[in-house]
C-alpha positions as YAML, in Angstrom:
chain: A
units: angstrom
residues:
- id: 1
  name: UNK
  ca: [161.27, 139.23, 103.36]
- id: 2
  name: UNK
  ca: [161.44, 142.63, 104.51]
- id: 3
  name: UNK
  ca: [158.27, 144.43, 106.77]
- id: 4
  name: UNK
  ca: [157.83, 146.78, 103.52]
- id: 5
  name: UNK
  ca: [157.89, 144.24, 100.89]
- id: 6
  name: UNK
  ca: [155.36, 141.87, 102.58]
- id: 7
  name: UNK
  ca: [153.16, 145.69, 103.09]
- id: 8
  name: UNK
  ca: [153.47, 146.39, 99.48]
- id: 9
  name: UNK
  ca: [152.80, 142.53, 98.24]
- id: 10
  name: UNK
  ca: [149.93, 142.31, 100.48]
- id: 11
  name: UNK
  ca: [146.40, 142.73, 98.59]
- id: 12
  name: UNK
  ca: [142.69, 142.10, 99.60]
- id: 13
  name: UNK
  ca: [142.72, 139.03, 97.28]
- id: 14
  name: UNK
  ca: [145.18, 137.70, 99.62]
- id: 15
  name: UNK
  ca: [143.85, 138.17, 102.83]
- id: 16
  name: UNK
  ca: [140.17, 137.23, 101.07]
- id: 17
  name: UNK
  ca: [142.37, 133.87, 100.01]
- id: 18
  name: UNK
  ca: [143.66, 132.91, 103.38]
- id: 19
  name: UNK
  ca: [140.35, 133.81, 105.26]
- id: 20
  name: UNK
  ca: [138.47, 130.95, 103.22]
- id: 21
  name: UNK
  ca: [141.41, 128.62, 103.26]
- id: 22
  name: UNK
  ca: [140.75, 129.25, 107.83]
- id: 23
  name: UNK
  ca: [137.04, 128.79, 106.98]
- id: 24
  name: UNK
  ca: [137.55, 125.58, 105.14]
- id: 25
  name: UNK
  ca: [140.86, 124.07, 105.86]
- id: 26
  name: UNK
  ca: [140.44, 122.46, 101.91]
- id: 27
  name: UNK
  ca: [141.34, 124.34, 98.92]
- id: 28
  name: UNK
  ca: [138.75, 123.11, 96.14]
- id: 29
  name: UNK
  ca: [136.55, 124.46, 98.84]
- id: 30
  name: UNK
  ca: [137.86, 127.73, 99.62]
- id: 31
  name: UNK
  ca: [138.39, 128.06, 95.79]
- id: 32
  name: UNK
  ca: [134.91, 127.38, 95.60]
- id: 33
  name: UNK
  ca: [133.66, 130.07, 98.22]
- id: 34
  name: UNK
  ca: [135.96, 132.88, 96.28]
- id: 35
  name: UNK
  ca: [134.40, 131.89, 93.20]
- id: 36
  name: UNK
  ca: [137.73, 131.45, 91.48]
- id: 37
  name: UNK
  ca: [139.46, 128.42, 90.13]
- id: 38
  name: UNK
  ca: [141.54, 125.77, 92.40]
- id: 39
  name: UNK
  ca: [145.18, 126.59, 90.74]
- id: 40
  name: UNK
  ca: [144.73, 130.42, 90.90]
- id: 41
  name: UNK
  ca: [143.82, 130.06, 94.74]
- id: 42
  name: UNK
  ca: [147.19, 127.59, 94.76]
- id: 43
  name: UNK
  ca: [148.81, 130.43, 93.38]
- id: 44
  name: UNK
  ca: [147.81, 132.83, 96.14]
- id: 45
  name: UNK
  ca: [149.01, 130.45, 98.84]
- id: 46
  name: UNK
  ca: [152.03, 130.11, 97.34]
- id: 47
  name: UNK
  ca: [152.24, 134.00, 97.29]
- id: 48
  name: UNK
  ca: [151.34, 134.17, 100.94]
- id: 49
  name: UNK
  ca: [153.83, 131.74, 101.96]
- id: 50
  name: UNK
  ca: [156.32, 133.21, 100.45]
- id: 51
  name: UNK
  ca: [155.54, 136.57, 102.25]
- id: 52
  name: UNK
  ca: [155.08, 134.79, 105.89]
- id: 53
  name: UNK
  ca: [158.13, 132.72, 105.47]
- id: 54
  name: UNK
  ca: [156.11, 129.65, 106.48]
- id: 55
  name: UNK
  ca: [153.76, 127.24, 105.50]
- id: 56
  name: UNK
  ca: [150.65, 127.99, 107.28]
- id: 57
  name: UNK
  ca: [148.36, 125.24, 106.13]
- id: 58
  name: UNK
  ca: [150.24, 121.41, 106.07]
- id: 59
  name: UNK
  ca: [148.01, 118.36, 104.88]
- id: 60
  name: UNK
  ca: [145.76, 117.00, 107.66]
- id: 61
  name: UNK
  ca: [147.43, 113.23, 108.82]
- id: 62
  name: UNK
  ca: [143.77, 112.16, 107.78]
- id: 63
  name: UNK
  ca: [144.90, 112.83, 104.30]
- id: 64
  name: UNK
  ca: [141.60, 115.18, 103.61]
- id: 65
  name: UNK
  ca: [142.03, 118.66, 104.22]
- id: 66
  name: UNK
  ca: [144.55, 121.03, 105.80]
- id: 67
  name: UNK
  ca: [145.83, 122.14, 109.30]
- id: 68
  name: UNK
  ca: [146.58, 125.58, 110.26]
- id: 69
  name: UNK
  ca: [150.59, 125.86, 111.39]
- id: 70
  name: UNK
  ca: [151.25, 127.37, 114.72]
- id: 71
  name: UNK
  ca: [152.00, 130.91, 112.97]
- id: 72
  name: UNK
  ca: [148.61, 130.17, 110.74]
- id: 73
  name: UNK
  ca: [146.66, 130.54, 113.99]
- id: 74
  name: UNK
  ca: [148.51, 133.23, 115.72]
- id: 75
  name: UNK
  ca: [147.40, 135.26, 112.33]
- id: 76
  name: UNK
  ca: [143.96, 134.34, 112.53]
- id: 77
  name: UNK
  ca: [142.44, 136.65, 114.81]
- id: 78
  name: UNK
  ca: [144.29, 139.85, 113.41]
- id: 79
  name: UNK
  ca: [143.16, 138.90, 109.96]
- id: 80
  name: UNK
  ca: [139.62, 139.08, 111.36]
- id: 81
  name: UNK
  ca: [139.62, 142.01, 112.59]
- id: 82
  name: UNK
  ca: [141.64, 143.62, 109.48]
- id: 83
  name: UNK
  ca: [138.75, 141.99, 107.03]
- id: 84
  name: UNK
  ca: [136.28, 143.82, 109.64]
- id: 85
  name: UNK
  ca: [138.23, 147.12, 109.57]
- id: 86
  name: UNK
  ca: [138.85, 146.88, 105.62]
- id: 87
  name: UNK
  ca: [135.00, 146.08, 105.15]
- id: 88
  name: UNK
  ca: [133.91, 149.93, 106.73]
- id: 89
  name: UNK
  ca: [136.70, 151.21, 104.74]
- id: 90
  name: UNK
  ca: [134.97, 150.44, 101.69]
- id: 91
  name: UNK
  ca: [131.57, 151.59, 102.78]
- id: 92
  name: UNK
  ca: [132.70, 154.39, 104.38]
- id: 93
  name: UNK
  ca: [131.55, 157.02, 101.51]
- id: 94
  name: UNK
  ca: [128.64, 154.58, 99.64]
- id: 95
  name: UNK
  ca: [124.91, 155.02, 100.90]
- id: 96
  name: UNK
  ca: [123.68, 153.51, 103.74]
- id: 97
  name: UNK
  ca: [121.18, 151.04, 103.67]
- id: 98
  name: UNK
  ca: [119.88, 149.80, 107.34]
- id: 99
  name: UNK
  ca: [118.47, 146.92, 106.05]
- id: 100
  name: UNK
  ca: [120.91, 145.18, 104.93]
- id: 101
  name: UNK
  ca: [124.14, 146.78, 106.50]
- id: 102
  name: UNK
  ca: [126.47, 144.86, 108.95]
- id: 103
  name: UNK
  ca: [128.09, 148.33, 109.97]
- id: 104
  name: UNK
  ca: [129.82, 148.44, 113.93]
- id: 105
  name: UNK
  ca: [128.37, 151.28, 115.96]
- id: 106
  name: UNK
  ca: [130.56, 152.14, 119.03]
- id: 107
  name: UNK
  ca: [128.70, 154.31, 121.88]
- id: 108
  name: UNK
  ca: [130.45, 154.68, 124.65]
- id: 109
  name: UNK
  ca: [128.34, 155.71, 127.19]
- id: 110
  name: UNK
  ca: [128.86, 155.53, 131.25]
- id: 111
  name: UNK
  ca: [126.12, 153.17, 132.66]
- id: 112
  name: UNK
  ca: [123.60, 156.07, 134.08]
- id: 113
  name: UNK
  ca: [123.04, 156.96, 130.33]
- id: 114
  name: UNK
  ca: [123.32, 153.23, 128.95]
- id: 115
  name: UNK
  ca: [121.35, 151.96, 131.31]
- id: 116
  name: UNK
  ca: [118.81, 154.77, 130.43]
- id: 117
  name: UNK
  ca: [119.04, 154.90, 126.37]
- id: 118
  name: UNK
  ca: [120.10, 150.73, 125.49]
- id: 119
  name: UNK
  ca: [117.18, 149.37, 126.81]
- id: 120
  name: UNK
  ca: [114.93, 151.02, 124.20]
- id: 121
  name: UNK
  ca: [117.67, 151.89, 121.23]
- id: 122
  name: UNK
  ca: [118.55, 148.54, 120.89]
- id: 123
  name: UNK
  ca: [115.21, 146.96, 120.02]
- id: 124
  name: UNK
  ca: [114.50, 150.43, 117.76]
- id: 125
  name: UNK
  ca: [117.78, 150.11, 115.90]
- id: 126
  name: UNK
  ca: [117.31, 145.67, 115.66]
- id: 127
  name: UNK
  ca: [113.93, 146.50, 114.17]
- id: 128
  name: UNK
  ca: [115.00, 148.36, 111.17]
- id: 129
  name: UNK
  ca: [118.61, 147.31, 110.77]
- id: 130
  name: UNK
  ca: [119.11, 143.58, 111.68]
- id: 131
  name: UNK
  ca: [122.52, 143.22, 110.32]
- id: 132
  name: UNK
  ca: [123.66, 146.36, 112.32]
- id: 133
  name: UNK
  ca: [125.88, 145.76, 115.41]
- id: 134
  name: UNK
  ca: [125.76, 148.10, 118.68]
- id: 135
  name: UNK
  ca: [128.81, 148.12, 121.10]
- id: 136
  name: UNK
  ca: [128.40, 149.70, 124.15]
- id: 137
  name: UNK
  ca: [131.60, 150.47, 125.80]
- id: 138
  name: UNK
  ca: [132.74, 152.35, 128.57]
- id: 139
  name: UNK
  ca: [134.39, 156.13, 127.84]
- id: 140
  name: UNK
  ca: [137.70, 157.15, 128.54]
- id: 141
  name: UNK
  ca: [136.71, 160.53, 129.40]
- id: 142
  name: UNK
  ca: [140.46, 161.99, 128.95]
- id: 143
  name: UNK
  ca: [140.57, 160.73, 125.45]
- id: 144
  name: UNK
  ca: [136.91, 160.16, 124.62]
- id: 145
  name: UNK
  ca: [137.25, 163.42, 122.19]
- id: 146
  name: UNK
  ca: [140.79, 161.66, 120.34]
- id: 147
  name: UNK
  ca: [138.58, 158.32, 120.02]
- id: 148
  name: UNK
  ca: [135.93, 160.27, 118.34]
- id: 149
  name: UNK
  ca: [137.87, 162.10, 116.50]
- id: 150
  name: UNK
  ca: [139.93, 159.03, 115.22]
- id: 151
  name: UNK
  ca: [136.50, 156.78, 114.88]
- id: 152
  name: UNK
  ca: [137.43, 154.35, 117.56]
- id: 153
  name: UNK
  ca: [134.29, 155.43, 119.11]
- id: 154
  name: UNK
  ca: [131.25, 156.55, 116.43]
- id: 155
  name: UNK
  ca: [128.82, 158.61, 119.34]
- id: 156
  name: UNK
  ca: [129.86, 159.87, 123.08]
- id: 157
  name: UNK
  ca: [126.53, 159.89, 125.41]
- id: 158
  name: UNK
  ca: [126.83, 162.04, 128.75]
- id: 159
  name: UNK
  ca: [127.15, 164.96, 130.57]
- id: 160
  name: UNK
  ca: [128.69, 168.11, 129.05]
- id: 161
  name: UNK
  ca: [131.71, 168.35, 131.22]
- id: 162
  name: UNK
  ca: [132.31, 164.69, 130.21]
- id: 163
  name: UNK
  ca: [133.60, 166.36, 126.79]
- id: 164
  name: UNK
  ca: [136.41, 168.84, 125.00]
- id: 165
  name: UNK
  ca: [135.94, 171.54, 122.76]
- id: 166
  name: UNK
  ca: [135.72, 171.02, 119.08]
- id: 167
  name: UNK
  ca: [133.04, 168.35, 119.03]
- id: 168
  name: UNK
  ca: [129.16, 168.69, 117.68]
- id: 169
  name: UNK
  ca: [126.88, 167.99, 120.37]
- id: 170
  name: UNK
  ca: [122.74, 167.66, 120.80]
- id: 171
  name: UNK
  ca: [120.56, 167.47, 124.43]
- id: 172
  name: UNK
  ca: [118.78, 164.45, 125.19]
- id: 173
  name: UNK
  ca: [117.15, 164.92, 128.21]
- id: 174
  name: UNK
  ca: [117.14, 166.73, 131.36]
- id: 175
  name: UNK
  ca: [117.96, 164.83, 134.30]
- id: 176
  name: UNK
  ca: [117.01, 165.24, 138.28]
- id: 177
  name: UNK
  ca: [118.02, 163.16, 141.34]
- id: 178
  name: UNK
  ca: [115.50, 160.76, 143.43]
- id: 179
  name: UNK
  ca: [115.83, 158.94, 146.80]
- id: 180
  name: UNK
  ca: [115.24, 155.09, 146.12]
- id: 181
  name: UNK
  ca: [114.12, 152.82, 148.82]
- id: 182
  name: UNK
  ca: [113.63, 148.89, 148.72]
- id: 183
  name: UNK
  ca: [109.57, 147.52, 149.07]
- id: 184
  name: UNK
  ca: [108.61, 147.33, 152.53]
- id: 185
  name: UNK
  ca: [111.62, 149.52, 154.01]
- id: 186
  name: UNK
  ca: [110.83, 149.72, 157.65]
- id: 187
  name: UNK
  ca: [110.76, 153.26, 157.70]
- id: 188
  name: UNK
  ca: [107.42, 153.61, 155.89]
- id: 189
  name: UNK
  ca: [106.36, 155.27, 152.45]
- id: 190
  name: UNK
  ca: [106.20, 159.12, 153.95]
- id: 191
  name: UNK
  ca: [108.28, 161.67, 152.13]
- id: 192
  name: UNK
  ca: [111.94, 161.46, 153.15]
- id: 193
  name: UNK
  ca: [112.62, 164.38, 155.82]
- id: 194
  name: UNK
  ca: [116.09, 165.69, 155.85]
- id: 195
  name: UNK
  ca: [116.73, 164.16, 159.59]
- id: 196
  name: UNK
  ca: [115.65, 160.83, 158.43]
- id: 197
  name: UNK
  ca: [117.90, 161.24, 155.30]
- id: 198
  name: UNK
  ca: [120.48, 162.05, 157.09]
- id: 199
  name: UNK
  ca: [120.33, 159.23, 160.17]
- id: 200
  name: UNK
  ca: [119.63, 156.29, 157.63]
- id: 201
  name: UNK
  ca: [122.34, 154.13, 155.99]
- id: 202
  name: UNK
  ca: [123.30, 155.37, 152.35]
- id: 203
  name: UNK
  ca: [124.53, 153.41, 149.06]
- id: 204
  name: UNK
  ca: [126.73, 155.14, 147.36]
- id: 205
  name: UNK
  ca: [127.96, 154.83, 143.45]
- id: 206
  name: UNK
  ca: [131.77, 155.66, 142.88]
- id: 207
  name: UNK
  ca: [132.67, 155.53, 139.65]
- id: 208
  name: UNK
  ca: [136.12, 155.51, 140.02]
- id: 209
  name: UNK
  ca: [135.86, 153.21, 142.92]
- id: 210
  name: UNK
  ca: [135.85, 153.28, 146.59]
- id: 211
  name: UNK
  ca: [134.61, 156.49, 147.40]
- id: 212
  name: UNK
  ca: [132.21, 157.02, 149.97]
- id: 213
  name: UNK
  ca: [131.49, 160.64, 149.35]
- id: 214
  name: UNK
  ca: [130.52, 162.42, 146.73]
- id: 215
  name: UNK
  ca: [127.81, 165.51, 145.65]
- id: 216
  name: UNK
  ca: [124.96, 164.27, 147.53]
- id: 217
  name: UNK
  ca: [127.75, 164.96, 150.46]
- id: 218
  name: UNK
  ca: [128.64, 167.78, 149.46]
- id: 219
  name: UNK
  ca: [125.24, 169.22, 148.92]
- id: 220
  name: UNK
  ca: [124.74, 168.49, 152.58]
- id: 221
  name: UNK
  ca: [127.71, 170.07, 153.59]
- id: 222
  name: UNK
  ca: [126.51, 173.23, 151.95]
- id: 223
  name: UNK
  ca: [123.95, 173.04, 154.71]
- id: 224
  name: UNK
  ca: [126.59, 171.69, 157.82]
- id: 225
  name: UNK
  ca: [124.42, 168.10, 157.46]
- id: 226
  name: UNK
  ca: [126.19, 165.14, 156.89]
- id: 227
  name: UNK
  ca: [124.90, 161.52, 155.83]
- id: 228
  name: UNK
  ca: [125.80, 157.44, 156.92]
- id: 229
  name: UNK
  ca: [127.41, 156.13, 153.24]
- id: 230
  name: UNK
  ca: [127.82, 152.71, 154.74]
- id: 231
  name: UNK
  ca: [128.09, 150.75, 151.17]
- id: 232
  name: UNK
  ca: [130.56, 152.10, 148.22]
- id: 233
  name: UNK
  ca: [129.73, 150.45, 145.08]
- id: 234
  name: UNK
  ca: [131.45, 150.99, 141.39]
- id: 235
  name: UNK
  ca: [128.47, 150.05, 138.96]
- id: 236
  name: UNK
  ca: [125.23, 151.30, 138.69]
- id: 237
  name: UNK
  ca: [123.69, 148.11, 137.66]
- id: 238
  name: UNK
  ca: [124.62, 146.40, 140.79]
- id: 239
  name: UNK
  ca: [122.69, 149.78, 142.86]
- id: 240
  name: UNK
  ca: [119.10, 147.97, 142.24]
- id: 241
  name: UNK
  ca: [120.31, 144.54, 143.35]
- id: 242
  name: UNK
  ca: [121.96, 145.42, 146.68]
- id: 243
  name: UNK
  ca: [119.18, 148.22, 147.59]
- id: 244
  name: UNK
  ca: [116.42, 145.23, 147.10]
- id: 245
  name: UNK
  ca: [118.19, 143.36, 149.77]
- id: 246
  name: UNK
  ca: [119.64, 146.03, 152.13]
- id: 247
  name: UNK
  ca: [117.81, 149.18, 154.24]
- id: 248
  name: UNK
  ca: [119.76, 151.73, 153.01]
- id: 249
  name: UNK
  ca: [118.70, 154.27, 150.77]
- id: 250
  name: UNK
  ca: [120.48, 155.51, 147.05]
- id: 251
  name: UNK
  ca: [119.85, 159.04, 145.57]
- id: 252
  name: UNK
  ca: [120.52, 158.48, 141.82]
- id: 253
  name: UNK
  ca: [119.26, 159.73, 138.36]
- id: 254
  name: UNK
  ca: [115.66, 159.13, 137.77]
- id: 255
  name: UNK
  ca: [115.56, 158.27, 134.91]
- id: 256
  name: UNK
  ca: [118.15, 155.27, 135.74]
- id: 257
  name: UNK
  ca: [115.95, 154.14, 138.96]
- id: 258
  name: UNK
  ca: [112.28, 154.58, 137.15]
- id: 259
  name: UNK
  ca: [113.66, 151.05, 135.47]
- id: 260
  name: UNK
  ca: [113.42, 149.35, 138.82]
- id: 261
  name: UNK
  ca: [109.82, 150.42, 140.38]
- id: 262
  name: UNK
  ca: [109.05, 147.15, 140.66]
- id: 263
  name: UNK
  ca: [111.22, 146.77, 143.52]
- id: 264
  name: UNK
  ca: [111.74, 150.31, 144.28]
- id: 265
  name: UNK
  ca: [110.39, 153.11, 146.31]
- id: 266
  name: UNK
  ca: [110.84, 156.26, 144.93]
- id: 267
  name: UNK
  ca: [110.88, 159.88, 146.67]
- id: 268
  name: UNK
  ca: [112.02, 163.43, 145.94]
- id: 269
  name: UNK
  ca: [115.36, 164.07, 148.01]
- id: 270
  name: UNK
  ca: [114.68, 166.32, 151.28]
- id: 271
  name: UNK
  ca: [117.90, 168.81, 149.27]
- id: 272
  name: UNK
  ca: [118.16, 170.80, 146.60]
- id: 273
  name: UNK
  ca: [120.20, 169.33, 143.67]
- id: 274
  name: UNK
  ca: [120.65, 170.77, 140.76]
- id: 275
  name: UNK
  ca: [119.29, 169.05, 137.16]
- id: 276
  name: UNK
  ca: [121.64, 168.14, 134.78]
- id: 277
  name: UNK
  ca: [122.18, 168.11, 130.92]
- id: 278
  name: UNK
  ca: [122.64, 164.03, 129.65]
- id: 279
  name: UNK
  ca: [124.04, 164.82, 125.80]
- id: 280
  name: UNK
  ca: [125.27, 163.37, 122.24]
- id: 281
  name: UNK
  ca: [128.10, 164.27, 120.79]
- id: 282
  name: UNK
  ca: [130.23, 163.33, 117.73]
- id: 283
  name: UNK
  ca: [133.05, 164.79, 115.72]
- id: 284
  name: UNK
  ca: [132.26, 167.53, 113.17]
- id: 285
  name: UNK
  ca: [134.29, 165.05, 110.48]
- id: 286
  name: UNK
  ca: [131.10, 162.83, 111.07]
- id: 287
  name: UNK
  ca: [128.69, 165.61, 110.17]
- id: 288
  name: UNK
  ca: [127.27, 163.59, 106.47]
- id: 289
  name: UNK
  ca: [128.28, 160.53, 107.12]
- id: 290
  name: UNK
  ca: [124.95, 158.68, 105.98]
- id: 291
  name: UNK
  ca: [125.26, 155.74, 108.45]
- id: 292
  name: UNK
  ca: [126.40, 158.30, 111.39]
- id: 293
  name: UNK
  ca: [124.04, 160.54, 110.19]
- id: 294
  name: UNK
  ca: [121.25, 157.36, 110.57]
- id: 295
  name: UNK
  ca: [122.90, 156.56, 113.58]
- id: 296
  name: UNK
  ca: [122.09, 160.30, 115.49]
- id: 297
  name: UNK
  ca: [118.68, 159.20, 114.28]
- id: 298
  name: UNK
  ca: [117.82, 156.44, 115.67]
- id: 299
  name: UNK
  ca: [119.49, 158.20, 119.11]
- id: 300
  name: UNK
  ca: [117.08, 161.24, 118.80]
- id: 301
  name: UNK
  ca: [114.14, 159.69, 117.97]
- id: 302
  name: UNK
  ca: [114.87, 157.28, 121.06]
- id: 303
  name: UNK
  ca: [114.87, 159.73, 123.25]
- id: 304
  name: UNK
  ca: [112.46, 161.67, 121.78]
- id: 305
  name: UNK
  ca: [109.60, 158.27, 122.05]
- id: 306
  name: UNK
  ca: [110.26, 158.22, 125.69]
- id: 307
  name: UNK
  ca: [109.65, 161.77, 125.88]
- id: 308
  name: UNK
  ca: [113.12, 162.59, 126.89]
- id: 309
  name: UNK
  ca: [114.29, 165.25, 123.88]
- id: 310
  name: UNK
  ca: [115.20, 168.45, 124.84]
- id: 311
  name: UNK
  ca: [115.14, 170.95, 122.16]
...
């Protein structure tokens, strides 16, 4: 059959029909589950055979039941993820209700600003919409704008020159730099002077990997100072771990080290760096979607319980 016949003879009561026949490898049952009767679900296999050129489910050797062909299977996960995709389509203009909605929320969000806004949202957003799903992923800062625009990607959290023009965005919070020590670092608690700053071993975070210079550096070499970056790591999450168990010191976003005072020192860096902005921002297309809309929310009001918000 032709790619545009099997488009056009495709339905939802088809792909409905061959997502219970996977859940229950039995037709009385899947018939059952549907809520229609036996032959009209026969009827719809037939129909889907027909379209697939194959026979997807053969009679289990057991006699009870049904196996999934080879093709069958290799169908399975795509038809999950088009039930998934067809499921927001539907919702997409009704109300929102956070109590009962299973919507997807995509943030993508590099791990300074995850690390700072996850630990709190999640448990804030769990406790008034338990069906709700958050993905966290990791931005593709050349296309972050086309994946919000396109709704691959529902909220963008970071710095402003993270982003391209065209897009709505809202402050979160301010954000400064701090020197972060392990517990019992052998060169004391005293404030950090720039000579000792600059003779101690350094952990650095490269995002893209491998670096072992970056603004700290080049704040320095505003003042013809340079520092020891002896460790080059790519994730902030691994930065607590490795200072714990090493003597170098880390100068990274407060907000991001205030997590780990438990095994942390922290002190203002002997430099002057400049604050930055952390942000939101979504497309303007999003601007009344009620479950964005509740989504921005639940961000804000985040950010605004930990005394973050910037207005």
């Amino acid at each position: 059959m032709p790619m545009l016949e099997r488009l056009i003879d495709i339905d939802a009561g088809l792909l409905l029909a061959l997502d219970a026949l996977f859940r229950d490898r039995n037709v009385t049952h899947a018939a059952t589950r549907l809520g229609i009767t036996q032959p009209a679900l026969s009827a719809r296999l037939t129909r889907l055979r027909a379209m697939f050129e194959d026979e997807l489910f053969t009679p289990a050797t057991t006699g009870r039941g049904m196996v999934p062909t080879p093709h069958a299977v290799a169908l399975q996960p795509e038809l999950a993820r088009l039930l998934e995709r067809l499921h927001e389509f539907a919702n997409v203009a009704r109300a929102f209700d956070p109590a009962t909605s299973p919507r997807v929320f995509r943030i993508a969000a590099t791990d300074n600003p995850a690390a700072i806004l996850a630990p709190d949202l999640i448990p804030f957003v769990k406790a008034r919409a338990p069906n709700v799903r958050l993905a966290f992923v990791f931005p593709d800062k050349l296309r972050i704008s086309h994946h919000l625009e396109q709704g691959d990607v529902d909220l963008f959290i970071g710095a402003a020159e993270d982003i391209a023009g065209g897009l709505v965005g809202r402050t979160l919070f301010e954000e400064a730099f701090f020197t972060a020590q392990r517990k019992g670092h052998p060169r004391g608690t005293d404030p950090v002077s720039l000579d000792v700053f600059c003779a101690l071993d350094h952990l650095l975070i490269s995002t893209s990997g491998g670096s072992f210079s970056g603004l700290i550096d080049d704040a320095l070499a505003a003042s013809g100072r340079t520092r020891r970056v002896t460790v080059s790591i790519q994730s902030y999450a691994l930065a607590p771990i490795v200072l714990a168990q090493s003597d170098c010191l880390c100068t990274l976003p407060r907000r991001f080290l205030q997590r780990f005072t438990d095994a942390l020192d922290l002190f203002e860096p002997p430099l002057s760096l400049s604050q930055f902005q952390i942000k939101a921002f979504w497309h303007k297309r999003m601007k009344d979607d009620p479950a964005h809309v509740w989504l921005r929310q639940q961000v804000f009001e985040t950010a605004r319980r930990q005394g973050r918000l910037e207005t």
